[in-house]
C-alpha positions, 0 to 999 in steps of 0.5 A, a space after each residue: 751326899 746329904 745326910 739323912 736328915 736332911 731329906 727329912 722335911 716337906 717339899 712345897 713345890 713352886 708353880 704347878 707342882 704343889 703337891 706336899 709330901 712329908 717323908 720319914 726316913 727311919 733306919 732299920 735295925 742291923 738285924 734286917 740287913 744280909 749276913 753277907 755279901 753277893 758270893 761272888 764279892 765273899 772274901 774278896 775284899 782288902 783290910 782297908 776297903 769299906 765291908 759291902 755288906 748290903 746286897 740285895 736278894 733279886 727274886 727275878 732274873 735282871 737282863 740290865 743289872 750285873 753284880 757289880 751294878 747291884 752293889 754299887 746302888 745297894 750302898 747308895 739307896 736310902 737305909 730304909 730300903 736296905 735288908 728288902 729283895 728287889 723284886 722286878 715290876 715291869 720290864 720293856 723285855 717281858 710286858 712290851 714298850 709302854 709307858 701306860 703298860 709301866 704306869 698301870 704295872 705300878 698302880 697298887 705299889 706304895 714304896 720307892 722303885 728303881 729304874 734302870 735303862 740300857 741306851 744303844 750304846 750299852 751304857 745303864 743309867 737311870 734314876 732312884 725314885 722315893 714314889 713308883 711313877 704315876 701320872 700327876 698332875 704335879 711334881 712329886 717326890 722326894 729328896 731321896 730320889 738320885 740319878 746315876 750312871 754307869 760310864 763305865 764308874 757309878 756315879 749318883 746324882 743327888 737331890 741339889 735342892 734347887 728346885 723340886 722338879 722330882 719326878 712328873 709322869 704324863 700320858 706321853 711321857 715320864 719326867 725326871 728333873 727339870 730346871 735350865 730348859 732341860 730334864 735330867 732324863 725323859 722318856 716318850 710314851 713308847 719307852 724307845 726315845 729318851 733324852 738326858 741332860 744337865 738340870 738344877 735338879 740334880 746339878 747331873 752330867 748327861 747320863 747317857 754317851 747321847 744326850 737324844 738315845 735310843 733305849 734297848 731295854 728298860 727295868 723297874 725294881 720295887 726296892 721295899 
């Protein structure tokens, strides 16, 4: 994992994807954190294991995200998003299967979001992101922005710094990484077909069982 300040620069992106951006990264005081854990995590935990003391408030009801799946990224997120609720912006259950319904869904949001799929195979995955998704006609984001799986075990795929093929979102599809030929993750333009595979980007495993998968649902959190 990259220490903070690492992700602290401008990202010039080569090709077409040109578009800087300056990303400060600021750590809140503890007062902003929650006092405690999720309930069902309170005076479970061993004198050796690291407190988990970042569980977020949900302000909607998550049909993909357990307890567990809400810890782990919790502690993964970048400091700036801990002490916020997550609050659902766009869900395939309740606003349909689109991805101009999902862009159009985020066009006033100005903060980091987290997307979350369930493939066929009932395995969640999906991605971080440091901007909501958007159409562009360049790459964009930033170093904060990380895949992750859950087969069954978290696993996070940090920013390699490669390439700056973050994010790219089309009318026809969404783009999560790129590099060696393939994208980290894709979506088509009716949230139904995605593909994952490894790419420089996030130097990232497959992170669905299927590399081609089908989704069963899909989520996106405002996580700030």
């Amino acid at each position: 994992m990259r220490p903070i300040h690492e992700n602290i620069r401008v990202l010039y992106f080569a090709n077409k994807c040109l578009e800087p951006y300056v990303q400060i990264i600021t750590v809140k005081d503890a007062v902003t954190r929650r006092q405690s854990v999720c309930s069902s995590e309170e005076g479970n935990h061993s004198d050796d294991e690291e407190p988990e003391d970042l569980c977020p408030v949900l302000r909607d009801h998550s049909q993909l995200l357990s307890d567990h799946h809400i810890q782990s990224l919790a502690n993964h997120m970048p400091a700036r998003t801990q002490g916020y609720p997550w609050n659902l912006v766009y869900s395939t259950a309740i606003h349909g299967t689109s991805l101009k319904t999902l862009y159009r869904q985020m066009a006033h949001i100005d903060c980091p979001v987290l997307l979350v799929i369930k493939d066929m195979d009932n395995k969640v995955f999906g991605a971080f992101c440091s901007h909501p998704f958007r159409v562009s006609n360049y790459c964009y984001g930033t170093g904060e922005t990380f895949l992750y799986s859950f087969n069954p075990e978290y696993k996070a795929y940090r920013w390699s710094g490669e390439n700056s093929y973050i994010v790219r979102g089309h009318l026809d599809s969404l783009q999560i990484g790129g590099g060696g030929g393939h994208f980290g993750l894709w979506l088509d333009s009716d949230l139904y077909h995605g593909a994952s595979y490894a790419c420089h980007t996030f130097n990232n495993q497959p992170l669905s069982t299927q590399q081609d998968f089908k989704v069963q649902d899909l989520e996106v959190w405002t996580v700030q």
